[in-house]
N, C-alpha and C positions, 0 to 999 in steps of 0.2 A: 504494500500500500504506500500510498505517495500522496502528503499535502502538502500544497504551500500557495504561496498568494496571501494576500490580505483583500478583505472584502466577503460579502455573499458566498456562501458556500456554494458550490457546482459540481455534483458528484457525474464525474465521465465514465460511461461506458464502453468497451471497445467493440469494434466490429471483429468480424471472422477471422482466426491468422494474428491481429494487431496485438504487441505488448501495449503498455503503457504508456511506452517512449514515442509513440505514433501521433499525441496529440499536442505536441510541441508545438507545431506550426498556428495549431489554432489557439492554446491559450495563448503564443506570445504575439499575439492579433488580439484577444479577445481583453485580457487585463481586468483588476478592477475585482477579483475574485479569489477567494480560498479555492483552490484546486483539488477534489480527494478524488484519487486514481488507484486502479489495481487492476493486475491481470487476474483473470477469473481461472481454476484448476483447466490444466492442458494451455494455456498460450502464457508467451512472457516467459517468465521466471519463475511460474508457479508450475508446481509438479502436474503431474496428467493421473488423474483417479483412475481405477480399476475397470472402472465402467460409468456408462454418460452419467452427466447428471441434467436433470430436465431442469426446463425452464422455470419451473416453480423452483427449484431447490437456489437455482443462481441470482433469483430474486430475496430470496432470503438471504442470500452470502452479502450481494448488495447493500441490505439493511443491516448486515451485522459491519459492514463496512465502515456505515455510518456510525455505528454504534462505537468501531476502532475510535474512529474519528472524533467521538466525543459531538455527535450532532443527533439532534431529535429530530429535525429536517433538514432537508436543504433542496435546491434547485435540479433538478436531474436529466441528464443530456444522454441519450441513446445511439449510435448512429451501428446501420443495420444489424449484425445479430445484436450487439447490445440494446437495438430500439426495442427485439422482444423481450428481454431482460427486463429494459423499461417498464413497457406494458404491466409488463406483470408486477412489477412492484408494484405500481399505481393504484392495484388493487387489490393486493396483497397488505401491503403498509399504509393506507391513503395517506395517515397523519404525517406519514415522515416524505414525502413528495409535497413539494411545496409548488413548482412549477415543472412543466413536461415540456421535453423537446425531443420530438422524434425525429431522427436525421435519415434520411435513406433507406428506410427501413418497411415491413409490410406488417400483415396478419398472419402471415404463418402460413399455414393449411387454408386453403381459398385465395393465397393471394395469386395474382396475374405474373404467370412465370418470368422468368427474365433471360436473355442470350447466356448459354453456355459458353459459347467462342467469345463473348466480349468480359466475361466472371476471368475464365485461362487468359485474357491479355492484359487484364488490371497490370501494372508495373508497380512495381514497389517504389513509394516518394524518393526525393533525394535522404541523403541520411541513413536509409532501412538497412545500409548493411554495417551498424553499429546494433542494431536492435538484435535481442536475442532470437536463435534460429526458432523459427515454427516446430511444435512436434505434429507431425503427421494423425500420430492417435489421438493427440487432442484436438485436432481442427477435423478429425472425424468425427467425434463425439460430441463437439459442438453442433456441426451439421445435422447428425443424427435427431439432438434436442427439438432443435427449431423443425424438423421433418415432420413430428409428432405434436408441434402445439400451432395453436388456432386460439389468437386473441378475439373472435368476430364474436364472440358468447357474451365477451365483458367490455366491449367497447364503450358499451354504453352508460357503463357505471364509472366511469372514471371520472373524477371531480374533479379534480384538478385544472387551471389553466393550462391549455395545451398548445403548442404550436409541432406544424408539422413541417418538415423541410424536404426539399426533393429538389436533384439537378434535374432539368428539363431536358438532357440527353443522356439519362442513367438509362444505360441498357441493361445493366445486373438487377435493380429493383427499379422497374420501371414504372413512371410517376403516377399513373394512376393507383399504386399500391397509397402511395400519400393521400392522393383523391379519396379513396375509401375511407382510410384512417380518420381523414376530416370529416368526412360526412358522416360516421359513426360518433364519434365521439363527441359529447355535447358540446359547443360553442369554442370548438378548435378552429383553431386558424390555419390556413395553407402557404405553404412560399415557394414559389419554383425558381432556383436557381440558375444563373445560364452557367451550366456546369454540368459532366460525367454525375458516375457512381463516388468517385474518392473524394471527397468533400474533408478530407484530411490532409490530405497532401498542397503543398503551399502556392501561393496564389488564392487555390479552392477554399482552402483555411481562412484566409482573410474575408473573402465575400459572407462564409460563412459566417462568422465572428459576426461580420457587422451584419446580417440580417437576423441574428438571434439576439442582440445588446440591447435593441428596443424591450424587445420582450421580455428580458431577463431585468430590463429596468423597472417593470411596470409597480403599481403600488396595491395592486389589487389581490394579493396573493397574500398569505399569513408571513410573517417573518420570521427566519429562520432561528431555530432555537436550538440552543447545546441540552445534553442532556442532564436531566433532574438529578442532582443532587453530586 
């Protein structure tokens, strides 16, 4: 686990494959915020389990995340496997989601599939060959996870302020997986970026940075609280 920053708490999720060290480009675009990061078991630097663990179980790791962190909520950024991660805390922990940002990401099971051939040409950002090697059986077992869950049951219980984000030429999760999300989810907001699937990788990082700052500024959400006692 990794915090630092001062400001708003913003707990980041990674996508499929990504340590931790993946989201450099966008905090140091984004600024103005407590940072809590961690690779989740099988990517990163964290060991790879026995066998998957579903997506309920990595929303719970999430919150215990927070709980390392010494936070009773805070702001929460998803982008794709981790927007399902997301998801699912949302309504797993409501109180500890303060505000939702889904980045790139779908419902699981029902969503609108995406290119094969443009998933194998993703290129890894500049930087990635400091980041620790992928383990094959954990970027299985993450796949696995998300193969078998379907957020579309509880979209609509999610209370939280939501924003959804999508590059408008994401062939890997293509943007009407966003479109859905929005229109499921009560009184979320949609952003289409002009941008791919890697909304990580720099350049992409800044746009993204500054299409989420509004949102993560707003006032309308509970403020972030450390934990009792």
């Amino acid at each position: 686990m990794r915090v630092q920053g001062d400001g708003d708490p913003l707990l980041l999720l990674n996508g499929l494959t990504r340590p931790l060290e993946s989201w450099e480009p966008f905090t140091q675009a984004l600024g103005g915020h407590t940072i809590v990061s961690f690779d989740a078991p099988g990517s990163g630097r964290s060991p790879t389990p026995i066998l998957p663990l579903p997506i309920s179980m990595l929303a719970r790791l999430a919150a215990s995340v927070l709980d390392a962190a010494g936070l009773a909520t805070a702001d929460v950024l998803g982008y794709s496997h981790g927007g399902a991660v997301a998801q699912q805390l949302a309504v797993h922990a409501p109180t500890r989601v303060r505000r939702l940002v889904l980045v790139s990401t779908s419902c699981g099971v029902g969503a609108t599939p995406g290119s094969q051939d443009a998933l194998r040409a993703l290129r890894p950002p500049s930087g990635a060959s400091s980041w620790p090697r992928s383990d094959a059986v954990g970027t299985l077992w993450h796949s696995m996870a998300v193969s078998s869950w379907s957020s579309i049951p509880f979209l609509g219980a999610i209370r939280a302020p939501v924003l959804v984000v999508s590059g408008a030429r994401d062939r890997v999760v293509p943007p009407a997986n966003s479109a859905l999300l929005a229109r499921r989810i009560p009184g979320a907001e949609l952003v289409l970026l002009p941008a791919g699937h890697d909304l990580q990788r720099e350049g992409a990082a800044s746009v993204l940075a500054h299409a989420v700052e509004p949102f993560l500024a707003t006032k309308d959400a509970q403020p972030a609280l450390p934990v009792a006692g």
